[in-house]
C-alpha positions, 0 to 999 in steps of 0.5 A: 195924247198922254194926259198926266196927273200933277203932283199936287194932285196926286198928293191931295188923292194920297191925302184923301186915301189916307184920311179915309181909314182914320174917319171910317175908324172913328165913325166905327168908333162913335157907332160902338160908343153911342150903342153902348150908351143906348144899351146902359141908358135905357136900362137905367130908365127901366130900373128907375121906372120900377125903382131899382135903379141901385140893383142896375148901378151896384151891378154895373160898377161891380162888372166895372171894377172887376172888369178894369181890376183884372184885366189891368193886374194881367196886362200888367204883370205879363206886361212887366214880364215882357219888359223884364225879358227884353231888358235881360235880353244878351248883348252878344248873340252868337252866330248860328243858323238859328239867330240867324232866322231870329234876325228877320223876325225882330227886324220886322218887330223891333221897329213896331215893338211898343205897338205890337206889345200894347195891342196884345196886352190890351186883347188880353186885359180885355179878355181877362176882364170880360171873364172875370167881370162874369164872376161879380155875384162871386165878389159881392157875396164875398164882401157881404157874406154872412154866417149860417151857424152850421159848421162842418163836422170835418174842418168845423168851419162856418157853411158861410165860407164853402158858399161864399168864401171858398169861391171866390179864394178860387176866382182869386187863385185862378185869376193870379194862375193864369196871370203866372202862365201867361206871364210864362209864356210871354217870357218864353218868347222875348228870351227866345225872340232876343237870344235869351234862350236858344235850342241851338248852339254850344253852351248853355241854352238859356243866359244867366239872366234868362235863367233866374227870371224864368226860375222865379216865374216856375217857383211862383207857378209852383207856390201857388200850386202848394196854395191850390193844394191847401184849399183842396182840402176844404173842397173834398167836403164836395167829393163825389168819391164815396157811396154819398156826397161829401168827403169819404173815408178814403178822401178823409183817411187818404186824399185829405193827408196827400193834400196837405203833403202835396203843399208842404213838397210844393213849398220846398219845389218853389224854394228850389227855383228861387235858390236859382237866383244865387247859383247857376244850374238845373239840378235842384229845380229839376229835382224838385220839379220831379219830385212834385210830379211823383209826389202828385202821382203817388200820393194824390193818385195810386194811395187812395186808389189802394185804400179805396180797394182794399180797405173800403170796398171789402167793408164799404158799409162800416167805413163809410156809415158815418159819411153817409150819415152826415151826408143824409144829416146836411142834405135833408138841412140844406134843402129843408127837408130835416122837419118833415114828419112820416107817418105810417098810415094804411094798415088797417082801411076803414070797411065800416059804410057808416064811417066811411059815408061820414068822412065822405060827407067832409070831402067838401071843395074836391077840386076837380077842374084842372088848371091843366085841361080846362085852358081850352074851355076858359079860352072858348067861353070868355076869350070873347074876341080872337084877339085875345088868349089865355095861357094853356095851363092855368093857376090855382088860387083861393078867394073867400066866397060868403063865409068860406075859402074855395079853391079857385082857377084863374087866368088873365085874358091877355092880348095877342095884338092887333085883329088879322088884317088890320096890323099897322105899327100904330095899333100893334103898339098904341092901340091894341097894348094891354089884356083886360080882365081877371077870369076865375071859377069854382075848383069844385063846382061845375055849370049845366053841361059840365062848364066851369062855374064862373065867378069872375067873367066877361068884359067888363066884369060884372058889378055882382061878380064874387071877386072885386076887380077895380083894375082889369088892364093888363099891361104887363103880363105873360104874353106882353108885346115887347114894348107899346107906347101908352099915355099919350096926351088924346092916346086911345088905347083899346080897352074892350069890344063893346056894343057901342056904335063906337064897338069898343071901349077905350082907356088911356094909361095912367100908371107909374109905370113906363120910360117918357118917350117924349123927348126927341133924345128918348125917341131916339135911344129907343129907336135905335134899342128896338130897330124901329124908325116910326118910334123917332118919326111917327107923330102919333107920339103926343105928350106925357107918352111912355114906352113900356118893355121889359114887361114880363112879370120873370123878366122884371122880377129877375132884373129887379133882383139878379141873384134870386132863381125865380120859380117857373109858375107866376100866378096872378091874384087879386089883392084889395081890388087890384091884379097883381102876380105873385111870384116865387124868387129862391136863393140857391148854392151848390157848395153846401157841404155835405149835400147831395147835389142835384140838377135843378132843371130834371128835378123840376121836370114833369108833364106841364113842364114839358108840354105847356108853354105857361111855364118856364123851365129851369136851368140845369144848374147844379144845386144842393141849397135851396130856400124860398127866400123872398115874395116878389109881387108885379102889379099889372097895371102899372108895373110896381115891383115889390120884394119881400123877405119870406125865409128871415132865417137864410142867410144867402138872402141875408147877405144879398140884401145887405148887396143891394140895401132897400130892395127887399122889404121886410116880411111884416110889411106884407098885408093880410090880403096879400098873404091870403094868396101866397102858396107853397112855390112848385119848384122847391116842393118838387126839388123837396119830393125828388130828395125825398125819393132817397133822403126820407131813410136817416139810417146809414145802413138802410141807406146804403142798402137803398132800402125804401127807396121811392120815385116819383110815379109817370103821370098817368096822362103822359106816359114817360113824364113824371106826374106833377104835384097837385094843389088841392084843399084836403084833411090830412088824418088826425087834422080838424079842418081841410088846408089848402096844400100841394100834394104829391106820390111815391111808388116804390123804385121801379115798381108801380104800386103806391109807396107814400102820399105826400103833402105839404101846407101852401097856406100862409100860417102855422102849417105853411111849409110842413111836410106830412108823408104818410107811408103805406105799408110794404106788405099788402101794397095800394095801387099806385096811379098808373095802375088806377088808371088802368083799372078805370079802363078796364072796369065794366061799368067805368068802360062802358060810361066811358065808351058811351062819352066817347060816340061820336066823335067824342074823345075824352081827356083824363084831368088830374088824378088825386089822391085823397087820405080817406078812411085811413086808405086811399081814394083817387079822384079823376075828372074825365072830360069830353070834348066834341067833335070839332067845327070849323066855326068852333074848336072843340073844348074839354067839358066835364064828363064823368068822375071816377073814383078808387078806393081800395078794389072799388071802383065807381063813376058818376056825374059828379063827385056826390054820385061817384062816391054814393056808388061807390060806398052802395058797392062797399056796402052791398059787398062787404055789409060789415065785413073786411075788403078783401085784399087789394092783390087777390082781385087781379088773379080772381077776376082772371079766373072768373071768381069774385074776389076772395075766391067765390065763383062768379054767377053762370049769368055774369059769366055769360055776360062777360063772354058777350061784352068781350066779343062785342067789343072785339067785333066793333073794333074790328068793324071800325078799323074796316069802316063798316058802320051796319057792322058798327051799328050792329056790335054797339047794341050787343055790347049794350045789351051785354052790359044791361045783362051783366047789370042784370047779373050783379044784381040778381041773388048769387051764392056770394056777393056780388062784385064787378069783375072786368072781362079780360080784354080779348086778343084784338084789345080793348078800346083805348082810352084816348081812342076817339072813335070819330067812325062810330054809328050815331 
């Protein structure tokens, strides 16, 4: 039996089918809009929690307006376009196979026409907006731009407009540009679609009307062409031509009058195709588009091409000295190097004992724990439960102890959630949401056993502790969860593990900070903006709650203020009993003239960036203006944000304030305490120190001839990075007292001695910001880092300490290496840390093991800075009673030849020594790398014995004084300084 479906019934299924897709479109629809909403909603909760919901709002109606301007003017104009061409569409279309092809497409289009413009129309207004709306930075500069009173010494225009103006009048052109191309095209089609234009065929290929409309689009595409090549003229104040950057001889003398006749060729071209509006024909447009093509080959290619071979090149110097010299003049201003003072220093080194004991006795708070080594032994000795950690490279701070201000390192103890096996959505998000407590220790000082010193430790932190902390919660940090629920009515929140029968202390937060979540609207938006159903379920979540997220110190510093380039290194301090971090927000441009453009992520770069995750990376954005413009502070606790204007004279720092009104408060309301703890920022020394490398030279010619050019030495810790700049307490020569300052050093270009010692005050005051270069001479040149280094591991004495820290097991890390202005020479100061062998109840940890110091060719270590140096000033004394040191370059030769230095021979007994000490070396490495611990055991008390005899040797009355030569390593080596000989006899 055949059943059949009623055509009522077919109708209704038909219906359906075809209700379905409009629903599934509208559902689709909704979705996108309510996620839309929930994306600006929330982050107009965040920015009024901090009060910066103006930054959000002005940004936002900016990229609107952008967006909505851009892409209306290209939907538009390309819109009209398509009009135009259909309208002048030909009323006859001759028969050919052509049209006759043509005919099956505007069949299927015709009837769709009006759908199928709109929707390519609205793709491309899309499209336009979303790029343009990128460029809001570009706009609000603009309209608020502000002058620097610098003028370029070539067209004498305010720096202001190549920062701000320049930019956008090349947003502008570029928008209208490709609205004219697009335009084109879209032109080209609708002729050719309706017949406008043809390929095939007698007769013209293209209608009169066809012809005029097109002509007129080519003449606007070429007149703005004549525009683009006027504003080039401003931009060869960037040209990268020259032996520096800036506009060059040739682009002065050659490109700068192309340009101008390039725009002058391109106006008379356009006039050529708009004359087409009067007569009919090809030939003058034609004409005139070739001559545009030539012209842009000759003039804009092959002349300055020839001027720059055989004018510049046979004299590049004398045609290019004066833009050299004002790219050295523009570059040291742009990045506020211009007031650095150089100094020669190190001729003559102190030799007198008594002198030199004197200063010695001033190198009070020599800051010898390292920020960068001792993150594992903070994390040991105060972690105090596995839940908590501290970040792996630590901050630098002073704090006034008694009468005086030390060096300090400081670290928060920041939670990393929930214990292992007791995870659940509740304690990750209301229980365990916050670190606890401020952790800090003498720079200078250390415990029984080599530890830090503590001055601020456990939890709680104690009454009687040196530093004041009223506030120890961490809920926003470094390593903050991405959002937590806190305040609840009843919450219990973790605060800290104590010996209660409870085990714990709890808190319930009470800051300002945070969104209210209680609310079933909230509950929902944030469910949905972290994919987290238990957010809009739990009930768990009582009244007064908040959700805290964008809760890094970075992330809300960035969003709080968008146009500053934030340093890589937030440190938290304690100001008036509260944590807060500091931070360090830099305004940049790449557009200042004349400057020297360099990579902001490579100047950067160096061993902590690349090794510690505490520190951010920069981007590798192009600049060549750089200013520490504004201090931003994130309270801990509760999240305030808080902007203040440092440099009042930037005008880019200006000209966002005047943008976002309020936001930035002024520098006067910053409070003493608060700018106690402000420093030097790294980023911009380190771009300073990589410009410097070149830019401390302002003569043309030296410059050009790269003469004393310098580098930033390998950290002599991590071979093929660059050292990192150091902050350190020092006295600069000629100063009355030490200041707290960030230092760095030069070698000359590829070499590896030490060219300079660089230094630059980090505290707030009449010296903040100073840079001081003390250039050593070129004759008789120091040691640089590396070399010292190796010199450590090499020296007799130092080698044998250094072999003893490492039995065992024991390994040995090197800390920072200083570098000290000391006797008018140079003393290098070095941490040697130990760090056992580890357990599997206790990881191992660095403790300090010896202190290792340079100056001049002698070498001393000792368990503390006093005993190094007491050694080192008796092995000066006993050398030298009142003479000079020898000359630092003679040593190596000397020693390699068995004489002491300044050719004296070495004693027949010290020769002895050395032989036995080398062989005995040789012969426990050799039993190591076989595990034969007699042989081991047996070659460790030769080389004992040998070190006691050479002892012995120096001591004993010689025909010249004594000295402490180094054995030359045999050819099986000597042992490595990062060897950990775990294999070593006990």
């Amino acid at each position: 039996m055949t059943f059949r479906t009623p055509a009522f019934g077919r109708r209704l299924g038909n219906g359906r089918s075809r209700l379905v897709v409009p629903v599934l479109v509208a559902l689709a629809g909704l979705l996108v809009v309510f996620m839309l909403f929930t994306s600006v909603w929330t982050n107009l909760l965040w920015y009024r929690s901090v009060g910066f919901s103006s930054v959000y709002t002005t940004e936002l109606w900016s990229k609107i307006l952008l967006f909505v301007g851009s892409g209306a003017l290209m939907a538009l104009l390309v819109g009209a376009n398509m009009v135009i061409a259909y309208r002048l569409r030909p009323p006859y279309r001759p028969l050919s196979v052509e049209q006759q092809g043509l005919e099956r497409y505007r069949t299927v289009i015709d009837p769709r026409r009006k759908l199928i413009a709109a929707g390519s129309l609205g793709l491309l207004g899309l499209l336009t907006g979303s790029s343009v709306a990128g460029q809001w930075p570009v706009f609000l500069a603009f309209l608020n731009r502000t002058p620097f009173g610098v003028k370029d010494p070539q067209f004498h225009k305010d720096v202001s407009f190549y920062v701000f103006t320049y930019p956008f009048l090349r947003l502008v052109l570029g928008v209208v540009f490709a609205t004219v191309i697009l335009s084109i095209l879209a032109a080209l089609m609708v002729h050719y679609l309706y017949g406008g234009l043809r390929l095939q065929g007698p007769g013209d290929k293209a209608s009169p009307p066809a012809r005029a409309h097109l002509s007129v689009l080519v003449g606007l595409f070429v007149l703005l062409k004549a525009v683009a090549y006027w504003l080039d003229r401003y931009g060869l104040v960037q040209s990268e031509r020259g032996v520096t950057t800036g506009a060059s001889y040739t682009d002065i003398n050659a490109l700068l009058p192309a340009k101008t006749i390039l725009a002058v060729i391109a106006v008379i071209c356009a006039g050529m195709f708009f004359s087409n509006l009067l007569r009919r024909g090809m030939m003058l447009p034609g004409v005139g588009f070739t001559l545009l093509v030539l012209s842009a080959v000759l003039l804009g290619g092959v002349y300055p091409l020839l001027i720059q071979q055989f004018q510049v090149k046979p004299d590049e110097l004398a045609k290019e000295r004066q833009f050299i010299q004002r790219n050295i003049e523009f570059t040291r201003k742009a990045y506020g190097v211009d007031t650095a003072k150089v100094t020669a220093y190190g001729a003559q080194p102190e030799s007198d004992t008594n002198k030199l004991r004197a200063e010695a006795d001033k190198l009070d708070g020599v800051r010898l724990l390292d920020p960068n080594v001792v993150g594992e032994t903070f994390q040991q000795l105060q972690r105090i439960r596995p839940f908590y950690r501290f970040p792996d490279t630590l901050d630098v701070d002073r704090y006034k102890v008694g009468d005086r201000n030390v060096d300090a390192i400081v670290a928060l103890r920041e939670l990393s959630g929930a214990p292992a096996g007791q995870r659940s959505w509740v304690k990750d998000r209301m229980v365990y949401t916050h670190g606890y407590g401020f952790v800090s220790a003498y720079g200078d000082r250390f415990a029984n056993g080599g530890a830090p010193e503590f001055l601020t430790k456990d939890m709680p932190t104690a009454a009687d502790s040196q530093i004041k902390v009223d506030r120890p919660q961490i809920y926003f940090g470094e390593r903050s969860p991405a959002y937590s629920v806190v305040g609840g009515t009843g919450q219990q929140e973790l605060d800290y593990p104590d010996n209660s029968p409870a085990g714990q202390k709890n808190t319930t937060y009470e800051g300002r900070g945070g969104v209210p979540i209680d609310s079933f609207l909230n509950k929902l938006l944030f469910a949905t903006r972290f994919q987290e159903k238990n957010l809009l379920l739990s009930g768990a979540i009582k009244d007064n709650a908040k959700i805290l997220y964008n809760r890094t110190p970075r992330e809300m510093v960035q969003r709080s203020a968008p146009w500053l380039t934030l340093d890589g290194d937030p440190y938290p301090a304690v100001v008036n009993g509260r944590i807060l971090w500091i931070l360090d927000g830099y305004t940049t441009s790449g557009a200042y003239p004349y400057s020297e453009q360099t990579s902001l992520g490579d100047a950067t770069r160096d061993t902590i960036t690349d090794t510690r995750s505490a520190v951010a990376r920069q981007a590798n954005d192009r600049i060549n203006y750089m200013r520490n413009s504004v201090k931003a502070t994130v309270d801990a606790y509760d999240g305030t944000v808080r902007l203040y204007q440092w440099d009042e004279k930037d005008p880019v720092a200006k000209t966002w304030m005047k943008v976002f009104k309020g936001t930035v408060q002024p520098r006067n309301s910053i409070t003493p305490e608060l700018e106690s703890h402000f420093r030097y920022p790294q980023d911009l020394f380190k771009v300073q120190r990589q410009i410097l490398t070149k830019y401390h030279v302002t003569d043309a010619a030296a410059f050009y001839n790269g003469e004393g050019f310098w580098e930033v030495p390998e950290d002599p810790g991590a071979k093929g990075r660059r050292q990192p700049p150091y902050y350190q307490s020092l006295r600069m020569p000629g100063g009355d007292s030490a200041d707290f300052s960030l230092t760095t050093v030069f070698n000359p270009r590829e070499n590896p001695n030490l060219a300079a010692f660089m230094a630059i005050g980090s505290t707030p005051g009449r010296n903040y910001g100073q840079i001081e270069i003390l250039q050593l001479p070129r004759n008789s040149p120091a040691q640089g880092p590396g070399q010292v280094q190796n010199s450590f591991e090499t020296d007799p004495k130092v080698k044998g300490d250094l072999f003893t820290l490492r039995q065992g097991g024991t390994r040995t890390v090197p800390g920072n290496m200083l570098t000290i202005p000391f006797g008018n020479g140079v003393l290098y100061v070095e941490p040697m840390y130990a760090m056992a062998a580890g357990t599997t109840e206790q990881q191992p940890y660095p403790l300090l093991g010896k202190v290792l110091v340079r100056f001049g060719n002698d070498i001393a270590s000792g368990n503390d800075l006093k005993q190094a140096l007491d050694q080192l000033l008796e092995q000066i004394e006993t050398r030298s009673p009142g003479g000079q040191p020898p000359p630092d370059q003679g040593r190596d030769q000397d020693r390699d030849q068995g004489r002491q230095p300044g050719g004296t021979e070495l004693s027949e007994q010290a020769r002895q020594a050395i032989e036995e000490l080398k062989a005995a070396v040789a012969d426990f490495e050799k039993a190591q790398k076989e595990l034969n611990y007699e042989e081991m055991g047996k070659a460790w008390e030769r080389v004992k014995k040998a070190r006691d005899d050479l002892a012995a040797a120096q001591q004993a009355p010689a025909r010249a004084p004594a000295a402490t030569p180094s054995p030359t390593p045999s050819a099986g080596g000597s042992p490595s300084p990062s060897a950990s000989p775990s294999a070593s006899p006990n």
